[in-house]
C-alpha positions as CSV (number, residue, x, y, z in Angstrom):
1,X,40.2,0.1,17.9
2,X,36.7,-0.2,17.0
3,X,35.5,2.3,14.8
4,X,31.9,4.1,15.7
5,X,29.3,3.6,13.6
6,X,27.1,6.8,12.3
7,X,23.6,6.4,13.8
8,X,20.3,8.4,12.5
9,X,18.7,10.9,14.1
10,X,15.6,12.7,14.6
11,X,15.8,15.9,12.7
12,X,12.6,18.7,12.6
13,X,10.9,19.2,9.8
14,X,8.7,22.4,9.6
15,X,4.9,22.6,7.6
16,X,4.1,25.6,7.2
17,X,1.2,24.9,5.7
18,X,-0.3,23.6,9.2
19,X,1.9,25.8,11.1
20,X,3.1,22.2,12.8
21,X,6.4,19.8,12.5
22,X,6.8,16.3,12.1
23,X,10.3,14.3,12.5
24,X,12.3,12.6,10.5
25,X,15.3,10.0,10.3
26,X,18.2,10.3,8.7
27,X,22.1,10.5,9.4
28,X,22.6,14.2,8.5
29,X,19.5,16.9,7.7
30,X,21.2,17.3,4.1
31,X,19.9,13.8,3.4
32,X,16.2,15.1,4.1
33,X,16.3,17.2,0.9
34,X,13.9,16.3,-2.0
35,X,12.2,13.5,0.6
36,X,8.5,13.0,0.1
37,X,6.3,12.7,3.4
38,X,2.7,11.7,4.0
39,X,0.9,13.7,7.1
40,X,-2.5,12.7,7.9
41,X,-4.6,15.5,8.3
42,X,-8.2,14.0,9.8
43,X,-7.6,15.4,13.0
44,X,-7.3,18.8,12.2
45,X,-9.7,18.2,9.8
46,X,-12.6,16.9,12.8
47,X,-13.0,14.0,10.7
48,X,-12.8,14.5,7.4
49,X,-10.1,11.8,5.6
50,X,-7.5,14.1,4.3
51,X,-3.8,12.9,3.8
52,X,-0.8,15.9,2.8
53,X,1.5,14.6,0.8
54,X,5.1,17.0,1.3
55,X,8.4,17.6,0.0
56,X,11.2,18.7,1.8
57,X,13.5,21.4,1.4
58,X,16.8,22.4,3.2
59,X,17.5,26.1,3.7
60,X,20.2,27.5,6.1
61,X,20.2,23.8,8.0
62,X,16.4,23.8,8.2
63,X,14.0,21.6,6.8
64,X,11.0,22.5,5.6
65,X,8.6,20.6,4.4
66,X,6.1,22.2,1.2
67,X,2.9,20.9,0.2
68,X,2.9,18.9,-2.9
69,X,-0.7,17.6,-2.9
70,X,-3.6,17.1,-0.6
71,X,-6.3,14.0,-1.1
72,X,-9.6,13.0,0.1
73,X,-9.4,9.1,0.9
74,X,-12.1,6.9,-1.1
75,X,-14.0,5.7,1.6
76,X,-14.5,8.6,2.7
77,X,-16.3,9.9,-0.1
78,X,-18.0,6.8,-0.5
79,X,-19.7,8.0,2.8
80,X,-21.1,11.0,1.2
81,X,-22.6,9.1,-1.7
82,X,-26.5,8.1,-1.0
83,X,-29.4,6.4,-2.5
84,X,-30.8,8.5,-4.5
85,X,-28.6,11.2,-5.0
86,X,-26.1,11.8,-7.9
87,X,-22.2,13.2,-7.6
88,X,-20.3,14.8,-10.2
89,X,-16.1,14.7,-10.5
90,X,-14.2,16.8,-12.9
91,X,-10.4,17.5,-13.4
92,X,-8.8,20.3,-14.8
93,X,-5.2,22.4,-14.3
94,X,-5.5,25.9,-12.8
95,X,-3.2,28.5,-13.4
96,X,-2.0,30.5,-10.0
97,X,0.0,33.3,-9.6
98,X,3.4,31.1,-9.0
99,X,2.5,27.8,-10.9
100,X,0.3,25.5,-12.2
101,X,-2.6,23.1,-9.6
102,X,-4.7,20.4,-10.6
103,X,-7.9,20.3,-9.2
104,X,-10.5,17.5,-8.8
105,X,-14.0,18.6,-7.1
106,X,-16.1,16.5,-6.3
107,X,-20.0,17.4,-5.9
108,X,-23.1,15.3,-4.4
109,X,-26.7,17.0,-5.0
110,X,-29.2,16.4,-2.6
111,X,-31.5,14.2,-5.5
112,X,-31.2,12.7,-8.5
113,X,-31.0,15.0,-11.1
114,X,-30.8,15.2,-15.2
115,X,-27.5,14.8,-17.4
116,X,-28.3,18.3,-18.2
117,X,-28.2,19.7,-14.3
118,X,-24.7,17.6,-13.7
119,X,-23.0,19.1,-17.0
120,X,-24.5,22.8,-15.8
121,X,-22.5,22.0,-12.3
122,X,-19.5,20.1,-13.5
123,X,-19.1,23.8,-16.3
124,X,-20.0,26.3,-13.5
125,X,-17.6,24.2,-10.6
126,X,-14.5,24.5,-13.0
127,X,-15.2,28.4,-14.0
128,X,-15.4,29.5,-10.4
129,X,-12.3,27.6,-9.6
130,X,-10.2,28.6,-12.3
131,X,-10.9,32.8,-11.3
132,X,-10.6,31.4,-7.6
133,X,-7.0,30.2,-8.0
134,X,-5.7,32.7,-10.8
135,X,-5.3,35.6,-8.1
136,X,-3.6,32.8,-5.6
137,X,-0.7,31.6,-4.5
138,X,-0.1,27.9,-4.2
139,X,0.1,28.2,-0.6
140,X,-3.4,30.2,-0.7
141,X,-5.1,28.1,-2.8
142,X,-3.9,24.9,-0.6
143,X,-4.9,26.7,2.5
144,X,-8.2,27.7,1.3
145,X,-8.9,24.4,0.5
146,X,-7.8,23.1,4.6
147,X,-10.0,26.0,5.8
148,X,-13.0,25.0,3.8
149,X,-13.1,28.5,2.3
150,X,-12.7,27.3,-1.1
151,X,-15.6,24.9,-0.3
152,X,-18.0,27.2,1.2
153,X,-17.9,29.6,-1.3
154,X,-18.3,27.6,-4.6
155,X,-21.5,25.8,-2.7
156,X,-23.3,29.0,-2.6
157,X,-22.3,29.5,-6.3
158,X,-23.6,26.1,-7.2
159,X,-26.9,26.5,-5.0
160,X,-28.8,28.8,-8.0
161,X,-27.9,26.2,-10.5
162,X,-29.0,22.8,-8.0
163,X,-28.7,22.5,-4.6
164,X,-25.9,20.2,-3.1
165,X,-25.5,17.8,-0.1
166,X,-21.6,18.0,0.0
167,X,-19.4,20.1,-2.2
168,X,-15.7,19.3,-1.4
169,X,-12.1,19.3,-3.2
170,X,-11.2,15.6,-3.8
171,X,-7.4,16.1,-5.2
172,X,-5.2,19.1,-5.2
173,X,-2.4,18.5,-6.3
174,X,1.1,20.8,-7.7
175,X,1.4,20.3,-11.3
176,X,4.6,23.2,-11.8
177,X,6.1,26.2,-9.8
178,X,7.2,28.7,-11.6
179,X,8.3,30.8,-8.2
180,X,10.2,30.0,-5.1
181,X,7.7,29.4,-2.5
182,X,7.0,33.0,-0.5
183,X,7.8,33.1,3.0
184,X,4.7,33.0,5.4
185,X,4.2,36.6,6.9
186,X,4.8,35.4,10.2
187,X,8.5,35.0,9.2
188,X,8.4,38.3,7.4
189,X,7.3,40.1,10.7
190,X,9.8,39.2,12.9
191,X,12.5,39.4,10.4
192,X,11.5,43.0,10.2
193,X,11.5,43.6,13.9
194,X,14.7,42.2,14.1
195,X,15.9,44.9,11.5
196,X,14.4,47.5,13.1
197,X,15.9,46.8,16.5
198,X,19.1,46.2,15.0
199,X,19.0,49.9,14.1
200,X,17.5,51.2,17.1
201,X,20.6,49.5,18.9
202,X,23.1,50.8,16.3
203,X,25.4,54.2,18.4
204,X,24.8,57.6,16.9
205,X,28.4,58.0,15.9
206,X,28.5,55.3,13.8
207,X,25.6,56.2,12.2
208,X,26.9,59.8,12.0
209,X,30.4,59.2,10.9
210,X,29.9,58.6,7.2
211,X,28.1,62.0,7.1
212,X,31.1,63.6,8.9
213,X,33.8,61.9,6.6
214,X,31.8,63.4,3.9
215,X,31.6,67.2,5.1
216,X,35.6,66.6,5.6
């Protein structure tokens, strides 16, 4: 007789990041583990050319998939560059409170300005970052960065030293973890529900029983 042969299968693969899944081949989920994906993220984005780049991780027969680095593509920055105007990179490790990010921002004023302006912004960018992701997580830091938050709020720091047309994150990017990744407080939540229902649900008498064993 014939012998069947294994075929692959579609197995979920969790981001928490995005609170979305994505599927993947392969003929058993253990396989899964240490796999690097690439999601595209312009969607969720409205436009803007990100790309997630993930690796995935097999707990309890789950896979789930952590972010590893997150990347502007080049044309679309090329978009943001205009006649007359300058922009100003930089690229620098960050220290967060379970590892080690590099960051790469990359800044367009609205004019042409002096090397002296560019230096001020390139200095100022990579102080407010640095105190921005030392009271992160990873997991913040990269979701900060999704939400635009991260943006946002080093544009109005910038603003007093020279006003900019686009102030974004090109590359972010896990350098070292020094902690497990946390679980997202969603999962927390309901764990502890589950706990507490457990209890509810547990009969007075067994809860009563050790105290009567010790009184005999």
């Amino acid at each position: 007789m014939a012998v069947a042969k294994k075929r692959k299968k579609f197995f979920d693969a969790e981001i928490p990041l995005i609170g979305k899944s994505t599927q993947l081949l392969a003929f058993e989920i253990e396989e899964l583990a240490d796999r690097r994906i690439k999601y595209d993220l312009t969607r969720m984005q409205r436009g803007k050319n990100i790309l997630l780049d993930a690796v995935v991780e097999i707990k309890d027969k789950i896979a789930v998939a952590h972010p590893v680095k997150i990347y502007l593509l080049p044309s679309y920055l090329k978009r943001m560059v205009r006649k007359g105007t300058n922009y100003v990179e930089d690229s620098f490790d960050a220290e967060t409170t379970d590892g080690i990010v590099r960051i790469k921002p990359f800044l367009v004023t609205r004019r042409k300005v002096s090397r002296a302006v560019r230096k001020a912004l390139r200095n100022k960018a990579k102080e407010e970052l640095l105190s921005y992701a030392k009271v992160g997580t990873i997991l913040n830091i990269f979701t900060e960065v999704l939400n635009n938050n991260m943006q946002k709020t080093l544009s109005a720091k910038l603003k007093k030293i020279y006003p900019l047309s686009t102030c974004e994150i090109r590359i972010l990017e896990v350098k070292k973890r020094t902690k497990a990744p946390k679980e997202s407080k969603e999962k927390k939540i309901v764990k502890e529900k589950i706990v507490e229902e457990v209890k509810e649900e547990t009969p007075k008498e067994i809860k009563e029983a050790p105290e009567k064993e010790k009184k005999e």
